[in-house]
C-alpha positions in Angstrom: 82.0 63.1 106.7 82.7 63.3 110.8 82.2 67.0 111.8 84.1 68.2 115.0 83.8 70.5 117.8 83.6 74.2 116.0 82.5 72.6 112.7 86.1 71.3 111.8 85.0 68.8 109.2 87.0 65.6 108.0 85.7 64.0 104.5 86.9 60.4 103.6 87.8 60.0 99.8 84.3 59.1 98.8 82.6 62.0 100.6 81.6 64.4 98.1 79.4 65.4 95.1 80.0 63.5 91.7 79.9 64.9 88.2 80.9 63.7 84.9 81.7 66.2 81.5 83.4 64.4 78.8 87.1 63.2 80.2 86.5 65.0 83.4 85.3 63.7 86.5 85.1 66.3 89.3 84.2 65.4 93.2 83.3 68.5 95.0 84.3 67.7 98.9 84.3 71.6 100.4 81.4 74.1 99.5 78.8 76.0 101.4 76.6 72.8 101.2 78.9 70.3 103.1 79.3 73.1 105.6 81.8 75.5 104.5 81.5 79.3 104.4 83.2 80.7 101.2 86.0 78.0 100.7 85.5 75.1 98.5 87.8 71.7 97.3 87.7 69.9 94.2 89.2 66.7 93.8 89.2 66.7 90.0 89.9 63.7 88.1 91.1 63.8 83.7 91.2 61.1 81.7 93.2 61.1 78.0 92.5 64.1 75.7 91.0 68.0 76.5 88.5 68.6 79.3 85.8 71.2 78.2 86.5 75.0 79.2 85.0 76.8 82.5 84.9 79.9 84.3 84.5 81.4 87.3 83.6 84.8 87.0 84.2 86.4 90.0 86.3 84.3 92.0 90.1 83.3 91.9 91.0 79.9 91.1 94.2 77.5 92.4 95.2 74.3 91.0 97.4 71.7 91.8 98.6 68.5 90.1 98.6 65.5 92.2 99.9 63.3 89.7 99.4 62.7 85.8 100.9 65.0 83.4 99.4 67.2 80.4 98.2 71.2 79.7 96.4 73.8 81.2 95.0 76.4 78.5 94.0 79.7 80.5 92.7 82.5 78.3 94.6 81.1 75.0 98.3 80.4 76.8 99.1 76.6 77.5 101.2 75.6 80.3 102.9 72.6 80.8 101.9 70.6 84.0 103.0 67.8 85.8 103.0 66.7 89.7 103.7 69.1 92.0 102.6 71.9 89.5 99.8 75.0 91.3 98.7 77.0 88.8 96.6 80.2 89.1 93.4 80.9 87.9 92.2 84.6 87.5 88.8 85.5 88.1 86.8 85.5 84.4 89.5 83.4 83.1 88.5 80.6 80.9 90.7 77.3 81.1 90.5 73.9 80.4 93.0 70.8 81.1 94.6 68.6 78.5 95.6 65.5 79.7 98.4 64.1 77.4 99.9 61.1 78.8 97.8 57.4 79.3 97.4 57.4 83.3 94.9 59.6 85.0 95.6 62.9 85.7 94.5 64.1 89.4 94.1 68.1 89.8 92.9 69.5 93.1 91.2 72.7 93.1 90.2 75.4 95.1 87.9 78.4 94.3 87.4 81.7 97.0 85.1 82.8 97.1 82.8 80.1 96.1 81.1 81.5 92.8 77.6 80.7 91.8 78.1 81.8 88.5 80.8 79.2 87.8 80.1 78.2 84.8 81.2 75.4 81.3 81.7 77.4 78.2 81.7 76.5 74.4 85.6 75.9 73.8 88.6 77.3 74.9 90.2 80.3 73.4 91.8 80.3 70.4 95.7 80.0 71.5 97.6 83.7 71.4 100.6 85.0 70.4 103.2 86.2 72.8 104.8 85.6 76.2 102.1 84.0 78.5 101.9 85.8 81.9 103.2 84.1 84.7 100.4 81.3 86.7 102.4 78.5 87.1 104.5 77.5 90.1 106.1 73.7 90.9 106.9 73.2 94.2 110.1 71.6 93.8 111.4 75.8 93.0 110.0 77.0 96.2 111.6 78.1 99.3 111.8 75.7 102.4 110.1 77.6 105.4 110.1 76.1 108.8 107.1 76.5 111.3 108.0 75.5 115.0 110.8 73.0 115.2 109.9 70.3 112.9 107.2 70.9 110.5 107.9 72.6 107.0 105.6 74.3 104.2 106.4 75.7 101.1 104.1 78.8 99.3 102.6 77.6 95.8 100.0 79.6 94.7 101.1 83.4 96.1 100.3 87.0 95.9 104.0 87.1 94.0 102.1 85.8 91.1 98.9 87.7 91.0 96.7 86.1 93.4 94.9 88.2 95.6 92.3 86.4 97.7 93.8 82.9 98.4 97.2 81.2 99.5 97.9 78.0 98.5 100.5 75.9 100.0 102.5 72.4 100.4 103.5 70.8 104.1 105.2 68.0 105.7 104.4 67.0 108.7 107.0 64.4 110.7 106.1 62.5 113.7 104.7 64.6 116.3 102.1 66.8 117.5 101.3 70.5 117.2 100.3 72.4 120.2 96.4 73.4 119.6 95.9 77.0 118.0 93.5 78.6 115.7 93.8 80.7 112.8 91.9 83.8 111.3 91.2 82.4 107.8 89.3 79.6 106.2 90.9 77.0 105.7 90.7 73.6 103.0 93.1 70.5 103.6 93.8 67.8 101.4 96.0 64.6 102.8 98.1 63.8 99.2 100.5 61.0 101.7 100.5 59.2 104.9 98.0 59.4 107.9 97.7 61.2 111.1 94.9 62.4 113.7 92.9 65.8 113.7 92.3 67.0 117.1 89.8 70.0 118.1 89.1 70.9 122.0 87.4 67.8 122.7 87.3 65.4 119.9 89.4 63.6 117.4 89.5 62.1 114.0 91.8 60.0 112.0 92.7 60.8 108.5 94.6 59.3 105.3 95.7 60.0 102.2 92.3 61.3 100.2 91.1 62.8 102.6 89.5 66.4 102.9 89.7 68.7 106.0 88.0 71.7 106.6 89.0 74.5 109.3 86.3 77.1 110.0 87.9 80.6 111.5 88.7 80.6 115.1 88.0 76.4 115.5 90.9 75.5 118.0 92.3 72.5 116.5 96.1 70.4 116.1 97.0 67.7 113.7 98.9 64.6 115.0 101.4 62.4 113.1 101.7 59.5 115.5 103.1 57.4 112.7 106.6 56.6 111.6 106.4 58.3 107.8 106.1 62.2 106.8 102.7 63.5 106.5 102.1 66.1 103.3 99.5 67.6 102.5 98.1 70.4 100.3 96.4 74.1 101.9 94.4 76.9 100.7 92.9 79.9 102.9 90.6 82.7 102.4 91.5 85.1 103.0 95.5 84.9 102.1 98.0 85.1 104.7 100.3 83.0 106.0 100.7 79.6 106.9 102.6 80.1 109.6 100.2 82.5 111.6 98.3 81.0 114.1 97.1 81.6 117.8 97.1 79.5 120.6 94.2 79.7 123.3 94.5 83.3 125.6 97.1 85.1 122.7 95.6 88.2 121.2 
């Protein structure tokens, strides 16, 4: 882990706190105790068959398939998943992740605010009757939205599907560098393809795909694609907003 000027934090791949339960492997990069304040990242990875059930009892959960295909079983409704799937988790929802196919199946997950009470429980729910409610979004049926001249995100996880306390988003990043500016959330990268350069006021780091960056409030900061290939990368914030507000130095 390098930490920048305003605690801006870049973790490699390997950075990050190991556990094992059953088919499930889960690296936890961003938390209070590598230096966040109430954001966390989990790079989660499922091998073949049903991952054990948890719960986060007071916090909202997003989700998003990096690449692998199976279920997610939230409260009793499955959902089919594959890459490029975000799926919401309420708070006090109990889910668990199926992994159908041969290949790994990489989730990454972000919980605000973290939640010490976070929790494994004994099974999933039984499976319900019914229409299940809508937590699932694939950003391939998500609206382009352009931020500057060059650079484009799309909304995954939203408040048009229940979530109150975190947005979660996709980006592309082309060649070329944003002017320095800040935002007023927390905020928890994850580099999913090519490589670039964070920049803060004074100091710079390089990153690639696997790695973790973390954006206290207020840190004055720019990413830099000085490359010939399209960055993306996958965003959550606490508090939710919009990925395309930010300040640069002297605005209001």
């Amino acid at each position: 882990m390098r930490v920048l000027t305003g605690g801006c934090r870049v973790y490699s791949a390997a950075d990050g706190h190991l556990s094992t339960h059953g088919n499930w492997t889960a690296r936890t990069v961003i938390c209070q105790a590598s230096g966040a304040q109430r954001i966390t990242q989990t790079v989660s990875d499922y091998g073949p068959g049903l991952s054990p059930a948890v719960v986060n009892p007071g916090a909202e959960e997003v989700l998003y398939v990096a690449c692998g295909a199976g279920k997610c079983r939230i409260d009793g409704f499955e959902y089919a998943i594959g890459a490029g799937a975000a799926v919401f988790i309420p708070a006090g929802a109990v889910y668990s992740i199926e992994n159908t196919g041969a290949e790994p199946m990489r989730v990454v997950g972000s919980c605000c605010p973290e939640d010490p009470g976070r929790h494994i429980v004994d099974g999933p729910p039984a499976s319900l009757p019914g229409d299940a409610p809508r937590l699932l979004v694939n950003e391939d049926l998500r609206e382009d939205i352009r931020v500057g001249q060059d650079r484009l995100f799309r909304y995954l996880v939203y408040t048009d599907i229940g979530c109150k306390q975190i947005t979660q988003f996709v980006g592309w990043i082309p060649p070329s560098k944003a002017p320095v500016h800040y935002h007023t959330y927390e905020e928890g990268i994850f580099i999913l393809e090519g490589h670039g350069i964070v920049h803060t006021e004074d100091e710079s780091c390089e990153f690639e795909a696997g790695c973790s960056i973390y954006f206290p409030i207020g840190v004055r900061h720019c990413v830099e694609n000085p490359g010939t290939s399209t960055i993306k990368l996958l965003g959550a914030f606490y508090p939710s907003g919009s990925p395309g507000e930010a300040y640069e130095p002297g605005e209001a």
